[in-house]
C-alpha positions as a printed Julia matrix, in Angstrom:
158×3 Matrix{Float64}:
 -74.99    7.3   22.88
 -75.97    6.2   26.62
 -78.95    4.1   27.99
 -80.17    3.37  31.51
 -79.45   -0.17  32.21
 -80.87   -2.13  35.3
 -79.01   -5.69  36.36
 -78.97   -6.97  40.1
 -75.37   -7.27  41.12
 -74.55   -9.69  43.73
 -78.69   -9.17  45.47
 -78.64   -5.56  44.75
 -80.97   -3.95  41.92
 -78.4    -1.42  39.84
 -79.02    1.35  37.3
 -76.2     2.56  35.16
 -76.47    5.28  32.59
 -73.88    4.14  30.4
 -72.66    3.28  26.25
 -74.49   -0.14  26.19
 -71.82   -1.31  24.16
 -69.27   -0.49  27.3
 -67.76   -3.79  28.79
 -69.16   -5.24  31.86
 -66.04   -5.47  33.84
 -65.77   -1.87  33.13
 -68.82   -0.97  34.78
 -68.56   -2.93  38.02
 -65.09   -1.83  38.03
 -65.35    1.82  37.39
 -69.02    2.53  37.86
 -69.89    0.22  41.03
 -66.63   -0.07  42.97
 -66.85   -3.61  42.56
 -62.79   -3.97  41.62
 -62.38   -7.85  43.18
 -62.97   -8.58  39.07
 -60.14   -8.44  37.1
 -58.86   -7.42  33.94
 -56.63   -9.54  32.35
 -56.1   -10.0   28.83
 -59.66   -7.59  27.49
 -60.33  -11.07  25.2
 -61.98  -13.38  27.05
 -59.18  -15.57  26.98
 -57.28  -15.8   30.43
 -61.03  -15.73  32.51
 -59.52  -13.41  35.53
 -62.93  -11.13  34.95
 -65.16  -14.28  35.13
 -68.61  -13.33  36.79
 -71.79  -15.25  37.35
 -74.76  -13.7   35.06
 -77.76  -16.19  36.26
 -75.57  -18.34  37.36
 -73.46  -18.8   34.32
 -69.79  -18.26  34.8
 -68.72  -15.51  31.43
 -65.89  -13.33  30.83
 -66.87   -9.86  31.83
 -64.45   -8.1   29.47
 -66.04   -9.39  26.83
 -69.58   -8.88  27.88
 -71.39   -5.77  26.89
 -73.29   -4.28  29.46
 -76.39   -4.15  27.49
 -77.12   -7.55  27.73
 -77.24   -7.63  31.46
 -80.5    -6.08  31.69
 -82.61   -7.31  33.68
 -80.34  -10.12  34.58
 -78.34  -11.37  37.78
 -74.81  -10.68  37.74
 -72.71  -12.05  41.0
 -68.98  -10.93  41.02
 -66.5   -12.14  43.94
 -67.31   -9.37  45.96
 -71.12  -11.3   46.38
 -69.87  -14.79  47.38
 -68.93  -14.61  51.41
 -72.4   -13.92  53.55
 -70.83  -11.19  55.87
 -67.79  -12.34  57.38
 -68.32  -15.78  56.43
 -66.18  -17.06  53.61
 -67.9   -18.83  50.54
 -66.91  -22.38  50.98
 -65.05  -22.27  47.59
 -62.84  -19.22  48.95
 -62.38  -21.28  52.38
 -60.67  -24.37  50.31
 -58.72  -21.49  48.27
 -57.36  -20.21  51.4
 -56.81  -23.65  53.59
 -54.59  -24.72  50.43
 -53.08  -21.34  49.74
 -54.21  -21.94  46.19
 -52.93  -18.08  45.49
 -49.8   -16.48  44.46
 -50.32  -13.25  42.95
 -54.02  -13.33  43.51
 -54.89  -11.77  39.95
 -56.4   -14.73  38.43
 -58.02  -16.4   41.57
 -61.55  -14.03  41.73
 -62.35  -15.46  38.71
 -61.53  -18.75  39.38
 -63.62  -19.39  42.59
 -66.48  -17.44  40.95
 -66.29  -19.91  37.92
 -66.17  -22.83  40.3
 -68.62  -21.83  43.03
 -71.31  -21.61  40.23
 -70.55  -24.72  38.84
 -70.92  -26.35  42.21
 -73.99  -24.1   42.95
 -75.47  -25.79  39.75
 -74.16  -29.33  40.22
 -73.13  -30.15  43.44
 -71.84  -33.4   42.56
 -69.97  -32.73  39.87
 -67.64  -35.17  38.39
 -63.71  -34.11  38.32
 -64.09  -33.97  34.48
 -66.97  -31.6   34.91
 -64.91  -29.21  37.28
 -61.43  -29.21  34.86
 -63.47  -28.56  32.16
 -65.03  -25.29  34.01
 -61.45  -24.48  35.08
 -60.03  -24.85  31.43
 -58.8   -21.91  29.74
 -58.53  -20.68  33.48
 -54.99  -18.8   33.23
 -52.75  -18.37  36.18
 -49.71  -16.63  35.22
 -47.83  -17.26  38.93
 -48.35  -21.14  37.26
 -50.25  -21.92  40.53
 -52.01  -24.72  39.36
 -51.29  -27.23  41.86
 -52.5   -25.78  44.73
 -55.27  -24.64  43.23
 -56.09  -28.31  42.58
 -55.43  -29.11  46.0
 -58.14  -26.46  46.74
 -60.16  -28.29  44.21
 -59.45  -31.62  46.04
 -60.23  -30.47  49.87
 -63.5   -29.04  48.91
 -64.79  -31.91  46.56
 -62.91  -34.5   47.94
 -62.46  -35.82  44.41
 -59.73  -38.26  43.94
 -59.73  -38.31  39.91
 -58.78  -34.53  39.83
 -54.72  -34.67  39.08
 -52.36  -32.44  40.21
């Protein structure tokens, strides 16, 4: 069975005819050419296909496209404003807070929402949005290093 499904994805109003059941990722993968996503572990577990949907960082892999109707979904491909970097993917780069690269799209998209939402947030608030946050290159300190240059936050450990 398909449906027509309309979402905005990253400012951009999107119709899919598609199983409404069908993941997320898949569809911005496959359907949209939006591949910057990732699929990692198809659980929800790892959070390399994190998105934004209203501004709410969830694992796309586990998200079924259905119930992004009529709802904002911004991936990593949405973040920079032409050329110019998001300033969560600027402190990313400056630290070189990526190996691999797999697991870092969902990373900065988890984080930039976060700080889109509270832009002071307390070190505690930003480990507990990177929790559960798997890097498999074990990257972690320089990705807290990225953490630290762009919130300047001294209680974040490495």
């Amino acid at each position: 069975m398909t449906t027509t499904i309309t979402f905005t994805v990253n400012g951009q109003v999107r119709t899919v005819v598609t199983d409404p059941q069908r993941p997320l990722l898949d569809v911005l993968r496959e359907d949209l050419g939006l591949t910057g996503t990732k699929y990692g572990c198809g659980q929800g577990d790892c959070l390399a296909c994190t998105v934004l949907i209203d501004g709410r960082a969830e694992p796309s892999c586990q998200t079924p496209v259905a119930d992004v109707e009529g709802r904002s979904v911004l991936t990593i491909e949405g973040l920079a404003d032409g050329d110019r970097l998001h300033p969560v993917q600027e402190a990313f780069l400056e630290a070189d807070a990526m190996q691999c690269g797999y697991c870092t799209p969902g990373m900065i998209v988890a984080l930039a929402g976060l700080l889109e939402a509270m832009p002071k947030a307390s070190a505690g608030q930003i480990l507990a949005q990177m929790d559960g946050h798997l890097c498999r290159c074990c990257g972690y300190e320089r990705i807290v290093q990225a953490i630290r240059r762009l919130t300047s936050l001294e209680g974040v450990a490495p």
